[in-house]
GULUMSE-636098 format. One record per residue (C-alpha): x, y, z; residue number from 1. Coordinates in pm, whole numbers, padded with zeros to 5 digits. Each point is the difference from the previous one (the first is absolute). Layout:
<atoms>
<atom <X; Y; Z>; NUM> ...
</atoms>
This chain:
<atoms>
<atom <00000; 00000; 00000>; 1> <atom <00099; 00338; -00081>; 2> <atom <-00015; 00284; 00234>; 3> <atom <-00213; 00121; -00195>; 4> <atom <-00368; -00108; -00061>; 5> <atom <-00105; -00161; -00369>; 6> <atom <-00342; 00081; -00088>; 7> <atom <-00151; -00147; -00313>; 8> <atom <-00307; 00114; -00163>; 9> <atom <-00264; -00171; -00150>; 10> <atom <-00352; 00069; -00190>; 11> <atom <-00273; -00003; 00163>; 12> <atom <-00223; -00365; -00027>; 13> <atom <-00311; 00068; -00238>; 14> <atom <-00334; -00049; 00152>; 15> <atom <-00110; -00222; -00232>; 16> <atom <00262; -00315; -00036>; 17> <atom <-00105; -00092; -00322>; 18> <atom <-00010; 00291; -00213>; 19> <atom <-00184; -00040; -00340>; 20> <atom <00305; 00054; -00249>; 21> <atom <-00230; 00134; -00256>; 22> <atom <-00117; 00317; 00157>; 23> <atom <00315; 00158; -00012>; 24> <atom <-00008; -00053; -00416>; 25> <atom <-00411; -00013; -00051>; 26> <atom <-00150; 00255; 00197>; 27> <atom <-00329; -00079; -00206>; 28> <atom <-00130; -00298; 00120>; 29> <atom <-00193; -00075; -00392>; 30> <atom <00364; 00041; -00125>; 31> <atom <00127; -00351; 00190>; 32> <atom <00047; -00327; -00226>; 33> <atom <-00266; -00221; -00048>; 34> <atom <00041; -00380; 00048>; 35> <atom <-00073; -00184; -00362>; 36> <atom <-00159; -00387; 00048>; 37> <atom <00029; -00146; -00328>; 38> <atom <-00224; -00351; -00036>; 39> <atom <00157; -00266; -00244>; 40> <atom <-00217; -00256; -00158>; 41> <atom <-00024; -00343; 00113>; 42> <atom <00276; -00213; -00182>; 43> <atom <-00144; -00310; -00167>; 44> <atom <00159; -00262; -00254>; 45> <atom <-00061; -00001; -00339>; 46> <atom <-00026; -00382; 00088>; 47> <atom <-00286; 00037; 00226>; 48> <atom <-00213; 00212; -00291>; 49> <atom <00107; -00264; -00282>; 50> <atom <-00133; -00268; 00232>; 51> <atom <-00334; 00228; 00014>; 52> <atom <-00035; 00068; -00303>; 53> <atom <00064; -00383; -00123>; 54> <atom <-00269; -00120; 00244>; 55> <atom <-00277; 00241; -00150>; 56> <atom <00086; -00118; -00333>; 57> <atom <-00030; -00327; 00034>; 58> <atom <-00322; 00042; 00223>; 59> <atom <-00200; 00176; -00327>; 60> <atom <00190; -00211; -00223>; 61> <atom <-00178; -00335; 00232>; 62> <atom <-00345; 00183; 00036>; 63> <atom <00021; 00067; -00400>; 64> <atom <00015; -00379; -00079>; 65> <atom <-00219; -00048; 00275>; 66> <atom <-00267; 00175; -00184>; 67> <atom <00107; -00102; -00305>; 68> <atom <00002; -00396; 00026>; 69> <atom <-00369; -00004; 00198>; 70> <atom <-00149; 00285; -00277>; 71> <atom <00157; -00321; -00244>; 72> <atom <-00154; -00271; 00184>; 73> <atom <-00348; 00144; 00097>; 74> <atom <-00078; 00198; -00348>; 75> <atom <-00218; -00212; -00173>; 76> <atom <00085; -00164; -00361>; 77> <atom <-00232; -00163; -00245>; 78> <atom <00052; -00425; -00043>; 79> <atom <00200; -00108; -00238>; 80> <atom <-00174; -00284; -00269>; 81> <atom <00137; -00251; -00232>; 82> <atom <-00165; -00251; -00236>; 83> <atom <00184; -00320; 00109>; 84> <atom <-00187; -00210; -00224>; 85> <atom <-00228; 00040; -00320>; 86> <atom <-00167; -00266; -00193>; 87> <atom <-00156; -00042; -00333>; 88> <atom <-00358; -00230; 00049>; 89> <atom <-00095; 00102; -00320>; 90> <atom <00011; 00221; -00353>; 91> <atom <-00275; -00008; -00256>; 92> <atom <-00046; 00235; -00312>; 93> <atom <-00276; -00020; -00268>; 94> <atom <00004; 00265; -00247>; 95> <atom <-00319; -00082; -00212>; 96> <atom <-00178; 00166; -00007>; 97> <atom <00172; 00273; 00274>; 98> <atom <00309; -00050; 00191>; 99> <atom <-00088; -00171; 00309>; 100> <atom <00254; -00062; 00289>; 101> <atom <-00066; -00223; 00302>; 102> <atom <00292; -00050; 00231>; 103> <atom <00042; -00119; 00341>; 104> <atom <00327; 00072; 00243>; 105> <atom <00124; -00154; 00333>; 106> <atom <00150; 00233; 00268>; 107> <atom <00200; 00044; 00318>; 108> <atom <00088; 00304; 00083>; 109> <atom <00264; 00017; 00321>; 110> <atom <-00120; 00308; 00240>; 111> <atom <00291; 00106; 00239>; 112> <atom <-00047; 00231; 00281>; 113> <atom <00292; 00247; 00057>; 114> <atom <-00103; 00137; 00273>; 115> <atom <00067; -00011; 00393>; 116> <atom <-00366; -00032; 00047>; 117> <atom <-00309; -00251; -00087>; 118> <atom <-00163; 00083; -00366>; 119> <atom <-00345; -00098; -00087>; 120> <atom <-00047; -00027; -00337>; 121> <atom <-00385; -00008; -00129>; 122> <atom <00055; -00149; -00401>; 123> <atom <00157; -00119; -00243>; 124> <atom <-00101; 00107; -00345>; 125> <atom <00119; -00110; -00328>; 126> <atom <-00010; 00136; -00370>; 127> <atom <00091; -00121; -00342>; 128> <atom <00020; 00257; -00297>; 129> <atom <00125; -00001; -00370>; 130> <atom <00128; 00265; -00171>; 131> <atom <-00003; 00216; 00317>; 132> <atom <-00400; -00076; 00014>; 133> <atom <-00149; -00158; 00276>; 134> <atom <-00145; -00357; -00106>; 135> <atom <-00100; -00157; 00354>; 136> <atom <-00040; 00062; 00358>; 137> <atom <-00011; -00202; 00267>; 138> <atom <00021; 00022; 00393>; 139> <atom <00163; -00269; 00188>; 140> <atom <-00285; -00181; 00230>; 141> <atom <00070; -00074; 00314>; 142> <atom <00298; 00237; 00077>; 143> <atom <00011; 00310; 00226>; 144> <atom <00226; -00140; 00367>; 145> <atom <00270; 00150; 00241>; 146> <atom <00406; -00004; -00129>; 147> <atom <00194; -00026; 00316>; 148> <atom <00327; 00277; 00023>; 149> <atom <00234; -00081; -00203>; 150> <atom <-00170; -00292; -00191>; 151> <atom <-00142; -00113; -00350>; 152> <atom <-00337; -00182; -00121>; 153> <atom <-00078; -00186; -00282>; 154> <atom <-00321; 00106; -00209>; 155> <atom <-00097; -00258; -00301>; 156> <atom <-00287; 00174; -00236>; 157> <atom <-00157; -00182; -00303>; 158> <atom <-00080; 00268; -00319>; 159> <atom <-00227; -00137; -00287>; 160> <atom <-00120; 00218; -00287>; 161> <atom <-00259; -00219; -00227>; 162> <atom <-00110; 00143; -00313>; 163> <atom <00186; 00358; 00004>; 164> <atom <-00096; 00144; -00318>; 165> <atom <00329; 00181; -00161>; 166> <atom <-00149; 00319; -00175>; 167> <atom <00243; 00282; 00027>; 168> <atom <00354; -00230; -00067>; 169> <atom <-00118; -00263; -00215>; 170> <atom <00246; 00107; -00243>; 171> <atom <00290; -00060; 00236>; 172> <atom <-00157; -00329; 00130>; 173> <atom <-00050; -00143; -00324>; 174> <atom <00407; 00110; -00041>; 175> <atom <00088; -00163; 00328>; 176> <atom <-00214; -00299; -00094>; 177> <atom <00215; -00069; -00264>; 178> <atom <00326; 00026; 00174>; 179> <atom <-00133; -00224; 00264>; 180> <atom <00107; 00176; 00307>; 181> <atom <-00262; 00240; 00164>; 182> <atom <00107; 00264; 00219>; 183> <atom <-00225; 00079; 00341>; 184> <atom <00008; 00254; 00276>; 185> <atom <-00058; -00130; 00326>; 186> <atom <-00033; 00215; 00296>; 187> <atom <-00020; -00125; 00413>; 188> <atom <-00167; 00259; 00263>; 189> <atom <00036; -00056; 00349>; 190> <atom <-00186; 00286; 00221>; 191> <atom <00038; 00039; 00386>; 192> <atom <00057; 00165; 00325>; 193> <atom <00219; 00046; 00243>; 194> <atom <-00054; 00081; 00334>; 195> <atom <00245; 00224; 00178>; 196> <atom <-00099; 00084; 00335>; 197> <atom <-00345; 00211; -00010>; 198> <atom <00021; 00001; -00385>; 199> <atom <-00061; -00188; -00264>; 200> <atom <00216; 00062; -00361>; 201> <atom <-00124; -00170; -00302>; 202> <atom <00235; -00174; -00216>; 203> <atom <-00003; -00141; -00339>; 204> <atom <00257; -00184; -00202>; 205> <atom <00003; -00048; -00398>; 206> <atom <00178; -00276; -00209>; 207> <atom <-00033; 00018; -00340>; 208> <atom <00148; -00288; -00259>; 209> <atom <-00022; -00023; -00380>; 210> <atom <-00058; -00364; -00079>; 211> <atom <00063; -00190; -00363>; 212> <atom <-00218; -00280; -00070>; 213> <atom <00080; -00270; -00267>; 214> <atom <-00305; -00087; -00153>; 215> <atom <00116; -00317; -00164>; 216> <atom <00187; -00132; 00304>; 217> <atom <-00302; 00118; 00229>; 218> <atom <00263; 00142; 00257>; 219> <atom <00203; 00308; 00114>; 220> <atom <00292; 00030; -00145>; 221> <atom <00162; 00365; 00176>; 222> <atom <-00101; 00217; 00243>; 223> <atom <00107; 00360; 00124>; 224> <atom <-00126; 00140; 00328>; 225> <atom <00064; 00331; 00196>; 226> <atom <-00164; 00163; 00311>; 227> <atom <-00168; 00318; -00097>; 228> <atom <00052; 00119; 00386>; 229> <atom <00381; -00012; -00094>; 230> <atom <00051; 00070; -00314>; 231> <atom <00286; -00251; -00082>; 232> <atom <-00046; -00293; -00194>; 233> <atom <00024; -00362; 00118>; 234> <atom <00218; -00271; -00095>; 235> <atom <-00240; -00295; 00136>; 236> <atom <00104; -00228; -00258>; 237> <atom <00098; -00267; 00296>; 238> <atom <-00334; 00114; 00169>; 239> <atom <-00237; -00043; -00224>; 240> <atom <-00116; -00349; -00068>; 241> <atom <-00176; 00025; -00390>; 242> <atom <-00228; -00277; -00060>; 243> 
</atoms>
């Protein structure tokens, strides 16, 4: 220690220990700085929205099939025919002193039901015609039944024409006369319903053949057949049994 006395001297404590810095330098309180929050969206892998955007895809893509395979199973389509077998009985001509045709044919016609559901079908009717002219008529007695789903029924059906007189094409069945071979339209109509739920859809079905008839030999000797309902032409030359 000195002899003399040491004073130091210090500032006086401020009353408030924890001064606000920023008063000194921003009198005005608007003037201080504002705190910015900034909010960053939620992160999530392409992956994850692939994945999403597979699944949605493939859940229209399975409800479109859906739709389309019962619209194909439940919407209604007519029966499909065939003439399985066709016989000859019988061919007559006199032409003295008018053309006069008597002929007699032996049928089975095949009915198939295409359909997911029962078809009642009420006849069969069959016509012959010559020169695109209807000769004969006939309905098939005894038919009209119930085709299970997904099934087929056989149909036979006699047609006789006795004493057609040829007016209008004598001149062509004179010609055909003396060739030997006579050609005939033959037409099968099969007319029905179908009953699909509350409703009931009528159906028909339409097979048409053209038919060439020896005279001499008394027998068939080609035939070409073709469902009008379709529109394409048949090959039913294993089908068809010609007698």
């Amino acid at each position: 220690m000195t002899g003399k006395d040491e004073f130091v001297s210090y500032s006086p404590l401020p009353s408030n220990p924890n001064p606000n810095p920023y008063a000194y330098h921003y009198p005005n309180p608007s003037s201080y700085p504002q705190n910015v929050v900034v909010l960053l969206p939620t992160y999530r892998p392409r992956f994850h929205r692939r994945r999403r955007r597979c699944i949605l895809y493939s859940s229209a893509l399975f409800l479109f099939i859906l739709f389309a395979g019962a619209a194909f199973l439940l919407f209604p389509s007519d029966p499909e025919v065939r003439l399985v077998r066709i016989g000859l009985n019988h061919i007559g001509i006199r032409t003295n002193p008018k053309p006069i045709l008597d002929i007699s044919f032996s049928l089975t016609v095949k009915v198939r039901n295409r359909d997911f559901f029962s078809l009642s079908y009420d006849t069969l009717a069959v016509s012959v015609g010559y020169r695109g002219r209807q000769i004969g008529f006939v309905t098939a007695p005894g038919t009209g039944g119930r085709i299970r789903a997904r099934a087929s029924s056989y149909v036979d059906a006699t047609l006789t024409v006795d004493g057609f007189e040829v007016l209008y094409d004598a001149f062509y069945l004179i010609e055909d006369i003396a060739k030997g071979v006579i050609p005939f339209d033959t037409e099968s109509r099969v007319e029905g319903k179908l009953g699909l739920f509350f409703f009931t859809v009528p159906l028909k079905a339409t097979v048409s053949c053209e038919v060439y008839v020896n005279i001499n030999q008394q027998r068939i000797v080609r035939q070409d057949c073709f469902p009008e309902s379709l529109g394409d032409p048949l090959d039913q030359s294993a089908d068809i049994e010609a007698g």
